[in-house]
C-alpha positions as CSV (number, residue, x, y, z in Angstrom):
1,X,7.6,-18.4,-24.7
2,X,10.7,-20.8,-25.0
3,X,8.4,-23.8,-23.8
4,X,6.4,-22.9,-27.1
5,X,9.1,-22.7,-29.2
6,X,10.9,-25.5,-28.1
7,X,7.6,-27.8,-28.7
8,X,7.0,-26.3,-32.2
9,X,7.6,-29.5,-34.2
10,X,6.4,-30.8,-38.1
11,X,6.4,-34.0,-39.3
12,X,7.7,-34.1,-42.7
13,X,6.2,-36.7,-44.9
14,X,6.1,-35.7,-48.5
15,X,8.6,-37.2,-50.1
16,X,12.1,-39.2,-50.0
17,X,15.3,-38.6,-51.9
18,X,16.4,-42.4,-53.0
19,X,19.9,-42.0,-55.2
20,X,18.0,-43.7,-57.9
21,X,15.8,-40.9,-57.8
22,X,18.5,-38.2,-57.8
23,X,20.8,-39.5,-60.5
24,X,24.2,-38.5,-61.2
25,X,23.6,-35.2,-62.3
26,X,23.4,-32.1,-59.6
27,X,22.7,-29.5,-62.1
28,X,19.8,-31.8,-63.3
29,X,18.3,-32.7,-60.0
30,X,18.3,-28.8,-59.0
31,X,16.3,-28.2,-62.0
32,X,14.0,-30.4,-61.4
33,X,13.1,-29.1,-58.0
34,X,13.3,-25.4,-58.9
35,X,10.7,-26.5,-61.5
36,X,9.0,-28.5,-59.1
37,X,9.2,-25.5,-56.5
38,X,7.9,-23.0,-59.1
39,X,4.6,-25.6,-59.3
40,X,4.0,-25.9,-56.3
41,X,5.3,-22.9,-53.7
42,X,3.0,-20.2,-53.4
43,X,5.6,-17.1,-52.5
44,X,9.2,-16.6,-54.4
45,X,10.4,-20.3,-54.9
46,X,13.6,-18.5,-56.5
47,X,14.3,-16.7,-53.4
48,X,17.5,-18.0,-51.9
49,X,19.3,-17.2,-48.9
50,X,23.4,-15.8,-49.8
51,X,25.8,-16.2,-47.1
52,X,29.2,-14.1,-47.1
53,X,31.6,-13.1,-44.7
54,X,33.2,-9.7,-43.6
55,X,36.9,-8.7,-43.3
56,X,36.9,-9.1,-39.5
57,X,35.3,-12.8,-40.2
58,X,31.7,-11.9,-39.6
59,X,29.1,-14.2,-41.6
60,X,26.5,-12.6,-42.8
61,X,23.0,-13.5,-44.6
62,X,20.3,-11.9,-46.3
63,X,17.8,-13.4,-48.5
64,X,18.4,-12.6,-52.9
65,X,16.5,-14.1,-55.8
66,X,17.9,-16.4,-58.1
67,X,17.8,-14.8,-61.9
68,X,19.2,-17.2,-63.8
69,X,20.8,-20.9,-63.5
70,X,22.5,-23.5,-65.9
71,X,25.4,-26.0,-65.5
72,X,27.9,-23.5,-67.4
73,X,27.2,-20.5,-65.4
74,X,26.2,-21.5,-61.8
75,X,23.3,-19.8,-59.9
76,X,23.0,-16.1,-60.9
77,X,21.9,-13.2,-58.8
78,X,22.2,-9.3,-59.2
79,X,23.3,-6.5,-57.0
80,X,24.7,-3.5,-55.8
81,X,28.7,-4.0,-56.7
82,X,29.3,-1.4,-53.5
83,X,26.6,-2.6,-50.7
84,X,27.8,-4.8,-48.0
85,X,27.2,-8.2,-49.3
86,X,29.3,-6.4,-52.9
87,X,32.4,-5.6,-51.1
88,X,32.1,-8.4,-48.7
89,X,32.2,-10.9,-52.0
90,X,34.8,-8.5,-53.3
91,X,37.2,-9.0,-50.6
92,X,36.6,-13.2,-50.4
93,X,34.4,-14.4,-53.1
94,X,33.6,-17.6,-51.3
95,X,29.9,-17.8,-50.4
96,X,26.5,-20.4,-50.0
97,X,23.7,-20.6,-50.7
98,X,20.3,-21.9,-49.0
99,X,16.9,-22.6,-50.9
100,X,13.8,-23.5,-48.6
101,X,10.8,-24.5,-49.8
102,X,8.5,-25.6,-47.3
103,X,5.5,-27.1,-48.9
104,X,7.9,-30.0,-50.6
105,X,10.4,-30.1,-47.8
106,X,13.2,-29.8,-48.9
107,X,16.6,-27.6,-48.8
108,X,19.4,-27.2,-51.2
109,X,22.5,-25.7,-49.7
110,X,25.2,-24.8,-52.0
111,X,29.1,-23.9,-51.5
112,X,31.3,-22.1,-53.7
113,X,33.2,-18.8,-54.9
114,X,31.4,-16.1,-57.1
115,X,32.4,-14.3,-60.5
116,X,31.1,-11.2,-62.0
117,X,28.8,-11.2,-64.9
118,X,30.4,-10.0,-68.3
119,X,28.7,-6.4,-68.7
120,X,26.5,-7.4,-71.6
121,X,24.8,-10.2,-69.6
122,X,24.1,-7.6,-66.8
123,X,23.1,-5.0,-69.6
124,X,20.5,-7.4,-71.2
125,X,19.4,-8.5,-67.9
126,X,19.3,-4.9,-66.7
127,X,17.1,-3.5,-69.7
128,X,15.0,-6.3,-69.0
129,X,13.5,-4.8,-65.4
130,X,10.3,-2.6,-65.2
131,X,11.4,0.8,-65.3
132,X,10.8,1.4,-61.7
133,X,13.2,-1.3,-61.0
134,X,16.0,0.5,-63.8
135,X,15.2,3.6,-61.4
136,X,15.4,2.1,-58.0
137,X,19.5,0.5,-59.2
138,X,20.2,4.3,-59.2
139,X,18.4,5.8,-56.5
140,X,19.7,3.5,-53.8
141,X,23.2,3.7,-52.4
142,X,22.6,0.2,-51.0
143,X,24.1,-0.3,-47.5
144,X,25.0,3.4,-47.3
145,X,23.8,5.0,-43.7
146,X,20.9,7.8,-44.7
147,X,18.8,10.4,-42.6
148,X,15.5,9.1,-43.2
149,X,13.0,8.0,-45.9
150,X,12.8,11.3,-46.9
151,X,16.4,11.5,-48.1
152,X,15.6,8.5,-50.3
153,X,12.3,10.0,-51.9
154,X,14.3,13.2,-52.5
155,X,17.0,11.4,-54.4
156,X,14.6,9.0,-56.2
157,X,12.6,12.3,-57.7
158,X,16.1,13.7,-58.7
159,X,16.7,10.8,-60.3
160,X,13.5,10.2,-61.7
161,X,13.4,14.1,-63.2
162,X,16.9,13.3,-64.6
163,X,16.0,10.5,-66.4
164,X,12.4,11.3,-68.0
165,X,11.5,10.4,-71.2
166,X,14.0,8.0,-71.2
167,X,12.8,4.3,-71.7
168,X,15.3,2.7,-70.9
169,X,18.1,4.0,-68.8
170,X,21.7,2.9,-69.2
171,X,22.6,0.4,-66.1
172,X,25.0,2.1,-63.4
173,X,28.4,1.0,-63.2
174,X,27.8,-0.4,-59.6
175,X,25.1,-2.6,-60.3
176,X,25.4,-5.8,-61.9
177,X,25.3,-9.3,-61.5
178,X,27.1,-12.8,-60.0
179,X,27.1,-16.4,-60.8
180,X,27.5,-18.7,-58.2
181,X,30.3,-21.6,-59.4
182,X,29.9,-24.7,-57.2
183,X,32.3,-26.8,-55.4
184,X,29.4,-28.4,-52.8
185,X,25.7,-28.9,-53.5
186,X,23.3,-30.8,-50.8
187,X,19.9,-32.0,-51.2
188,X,17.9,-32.3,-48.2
189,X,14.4,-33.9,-48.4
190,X,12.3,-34.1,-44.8
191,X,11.5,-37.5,-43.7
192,X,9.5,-38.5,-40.5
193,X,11.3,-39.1,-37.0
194,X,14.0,-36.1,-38.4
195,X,16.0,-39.3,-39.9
196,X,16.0,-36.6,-43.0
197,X,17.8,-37.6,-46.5
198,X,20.4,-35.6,-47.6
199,X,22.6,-36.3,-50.5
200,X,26.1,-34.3,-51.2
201,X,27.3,-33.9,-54.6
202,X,31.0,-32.3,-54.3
203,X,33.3,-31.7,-57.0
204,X,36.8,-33.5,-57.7
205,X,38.9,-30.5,-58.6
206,X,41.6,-32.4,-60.8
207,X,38.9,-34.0,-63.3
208,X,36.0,-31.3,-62.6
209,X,33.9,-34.1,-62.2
210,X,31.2,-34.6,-59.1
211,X,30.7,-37.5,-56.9
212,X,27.8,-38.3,-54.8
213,X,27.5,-39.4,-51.2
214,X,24.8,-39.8,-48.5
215,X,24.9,-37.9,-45.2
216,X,23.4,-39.2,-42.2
217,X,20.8,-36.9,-40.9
């Protein structure tokens, strides 16, 4: 089984990542492959991997999706405020995090610190969610320890009979969402004989403006 693993290989070949190509501009070269990536990836092209880490130093990762993004407010993703990855961000608010998408092939890590949403950007984005979804923020104690599924069905018809004939249901107090401010953002593009390009944008904290430089592979 480790001989197969170890001789798994790909050759990536699709495209290169010149700086001419990339421009100045992180924000703008991210938009351009998320729109790009929405074209052309079959499954979840805003699903990004968020890396934290505990108060006994522990990282940890688990894979979120990306709900919003602009220059001004970062990458934007929503959550329990009290599962793991909530107090974990709550306690040291510095996190990443890693985009894939394998049929371009290419990665975008990025490094930073989070901030809460203002409560009427997680209210409109709330109200916005099927009404299963408005259900499920309430149902689920995320993180908590529980018996069985059967504890979860039994809370999610109490919550359900609690909250019929309501349209829209008022969003819980523990749920809500981040933005992702940037101090690091890496573009990696595949290229054959794993001599891959990467380009780092990292931001100069005196005149908040970014610089760009290449990494060797």
């Amino acid at each position: 089984m480790n001989r197969e693993l170890a001789d798994m290989r790909r050759v990536y070949k699709a495209n290169d990542l010149a700086e001419a190509n990339a421009g100045p501009c992180p924000f703008a070269l991210f938009n351009r492959w998320m729109a790009e990536a929405a074209k052309t990836e079959t499954l979840d092209p805003n699903a990004m991997t968020l890396a934290t880490v505990d108060a006994a130093g522990q990282p940890k990762a688990r894979i979120v999706l990306l709900k919003g993004f602009s220059k001004e407010l970062g990458w934007v993703f929503y959550t329990n405020y009290t599962s793991d990855k909530g107090e974990e961000l709550k306690n040291n608010p510095r996190c990443s995090l890693l985009f894939w998408w394998e049929l371009l092939e290419r990665q975008v890590r990025v490094e930073g610190y989070v901030q809460k949403l203002s409560e009427e950007e997680s209210d409109h984005y709330y109200t916005s969610r099927p009404r299963e979804s408005q259900l499920g923020a309430w149902v689920s104690e995320q993180s908590q320890v529980i018996t069985g599924r059967e504890a979860l069905n039994e809370r999610e018809a109490i919550i359900t009979e609690q909250y019929a004939g309501i349209d829209i249901l008022p969003r819980p107090p523990h749920w809500g969402g981040y933005q992702v401010i940037p101090t690091s953002i890496e573009f990696w593009q595949g290229q054959p004989s794993r001599l891959h390009d990467r380009l780092r944008f990292k931001l100069n904290t005196e005149d908040q403006q970014w610089t760009r430089e290449r990494l060797s592979p």
